[in-house]
Steps between C-alpha positions, in 0.01 A plus 500: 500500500328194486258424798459112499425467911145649517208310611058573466314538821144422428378451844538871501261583264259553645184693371718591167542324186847551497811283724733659647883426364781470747828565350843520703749734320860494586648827605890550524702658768677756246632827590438765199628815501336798438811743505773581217738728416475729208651828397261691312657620146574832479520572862750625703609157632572385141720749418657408819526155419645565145804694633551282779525212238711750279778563763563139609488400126769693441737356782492162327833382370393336182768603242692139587220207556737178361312208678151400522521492882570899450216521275246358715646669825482853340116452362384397837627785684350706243174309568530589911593848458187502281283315781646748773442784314121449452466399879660785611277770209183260481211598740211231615200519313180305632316269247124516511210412285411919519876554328496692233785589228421815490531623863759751543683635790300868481193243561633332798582899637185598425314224686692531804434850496160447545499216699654719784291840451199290353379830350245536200770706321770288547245166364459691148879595507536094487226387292671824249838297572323172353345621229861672384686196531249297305520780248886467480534169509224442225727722303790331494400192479319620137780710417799140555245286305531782219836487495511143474337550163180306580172513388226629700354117579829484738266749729227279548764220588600706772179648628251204448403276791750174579274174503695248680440142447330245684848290612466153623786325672763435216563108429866365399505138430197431636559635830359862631743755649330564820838637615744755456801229414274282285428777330858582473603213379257497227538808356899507519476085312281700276650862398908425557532237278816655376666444841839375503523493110845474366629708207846429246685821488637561181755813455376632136695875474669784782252663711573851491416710848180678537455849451304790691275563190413103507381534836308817463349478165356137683349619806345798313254300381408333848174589634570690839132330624612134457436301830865423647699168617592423864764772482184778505688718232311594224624643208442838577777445786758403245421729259604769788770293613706489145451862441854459696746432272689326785233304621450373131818389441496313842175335298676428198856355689218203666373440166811500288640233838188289420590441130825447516497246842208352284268510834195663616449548920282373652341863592387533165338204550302541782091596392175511653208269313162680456225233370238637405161330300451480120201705434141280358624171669198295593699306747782597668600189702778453253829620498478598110261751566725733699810695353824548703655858484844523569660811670840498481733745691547785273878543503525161330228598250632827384834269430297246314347771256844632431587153432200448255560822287881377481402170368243636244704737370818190427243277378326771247836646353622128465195406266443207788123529538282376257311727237180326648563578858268794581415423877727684777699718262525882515314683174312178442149461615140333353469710292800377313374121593181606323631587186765239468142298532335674225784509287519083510141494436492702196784359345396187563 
């Protein structure tokens, strides 16, 4: 935030060398909310949630959606049984500057325990809690960044201090964002470019209907510990939710309705916008210097990946990708960009 009203006293200097500076700093009338709702994985509340989300999935009539109006009308109830279902399971958790990830329920017992007797015993049954959890969750954190078939650096990523950056008040054309809708309106000018772009449909060959094994061998590979869209369901959730045959072909009747009415609802496109800085800026007054990351409802992902692998596979078995193209391809990787590089260098 640039301070431009500020003003030097030096009548009140007095006996020191130095003058007094006189600034006036602006200061908004803005609720923020310290409360939100979360259900804690692997609780009992999740489990909750995941069946309740299981039964009224498998109410839905989806075996006959012939209109885009049915399309849309069908996803958004999905979306507010979804919303209901983690008000009614979700508990409210305070956020503090002392929160810590890996605070457990046992922890909060323990506490209160000795809050009320206040006993020496009871104080090294807690600080015994502590250590525990800090233990566990220690653990598992090493043992998911093993399994993600990392290196060892990836642990001093995660347990190394966060330096944040000095942040000035970002400029777009010329002007400072001193408020939230300036602000707004310069980062959505800057990061949805694509808005409203039209695209020519062209039919090219019979889309066959999706299959269970499409859908599972896809969201196998989805990390249950990616951050979720608006929607709050992670991918953990839906990996639960299509153990249920019926509740996967529910999935896959939405998805097979959203190729063949050639639309996508507007659910799926509904996101929350993280920005966060671009590490070793020297500035960051500019909008380059920050990196939108978009989280998309997850329903409307897992359909997209299905979507992908379909598409990669027709393109590969139809010889319609260039022998050159090595980016975004399964099997392919640098290493294969690398020696496609040496080879062209030694053969000159």
């Amino acid at each position: 935030m640039e301070l431009d009203n500020h003003s030097i006293l030096p009548d009140s200097r007095l006996s020191s060398d130095h003058m007094p500076l006189s600034i006036d700093i602006p200061i908004f009338d803005k609720i923020i909310h310290l409360l939100k709702l979360i259900i804690t994985p692997g609780s009992e509340q999740e489990m909750d949630f995941i069946k309740d989300v299981v039964s009224n999935l498998k109410s839905f009539d989806t075996s006959n959606i012939e209109d885009i109006a049915s399309l849309d009308q069908i996803v958004n109830q999905l979306g507010s049984i979804i919303e209901k279902m983690w008000s009614k399971n979700s508990k409210k958790s305070k956020i503090s500057k002392h929160s810590k990830q890996w605070w457990s329920n046992l922890c909060s017992l323990a506490l209160n325990t000795y809050r009320t007797t206040r006993s020496r015993e009871n104080w090294k049954s807690f600080k015994m809690t502590v250590k525990e959890a800090k233990r566990s969750f220690s653990d598992n954190k090493i043992q998911e960044i093993a399994n993600k078939s990392c290196g060892p650096w990836e642990l001093m990523n995660w347990v190394k201090k966060r330096k944040l950056p000095a942040t000035e008040a970002i400029k777009y054309n010329g002007l400072s964002c001193l408020t939230p809708n300036s602000l707004w309106d310069a980062l959505h000018s800057s990061f949805n470019m694509a808005l409203h772009h039209q695209v020519k449909r062209k039919l090219c060959q019979i889309w066959s209907p999706f299959s269970r094994y499409e859908f599972k061998s896809v969201i196998h590979k989805c990390i249950d510990t990616s951050a979720p869209g608006p929607d709050k369901m992670s991918w953990r959730h839906w990996k639960l939710i299509i153990k249920n045959n019926d509740c996967l072909s529910k999935i896959i009747n939405i998805a097979d309705a959203c190729i063949n009415l050639g639309h996508w609802p507007k659910y799926f496109k509904i996101s929350t916008t993280v920005v966060i800085p671009k590490p070793n800026k020297p500035l960051y007054d500019n909008l380059k210097a920050f990196h939108p990351i978009v989280l998309l409802n997850t329903l409307g992902k897992l359909v997209e990946k299905v979507i992908a692998e379909r598409l990669q596979f027709i393109v590969a078995s139809n010889d319609f990708i260039h022998p050159s193209q090595l980016g975004s391809l399964k099997f392919k990787s640098t290493f294969d960009a690398s020696v496609a590089l040496t080879h062209i260098i030694h053969s000159g």
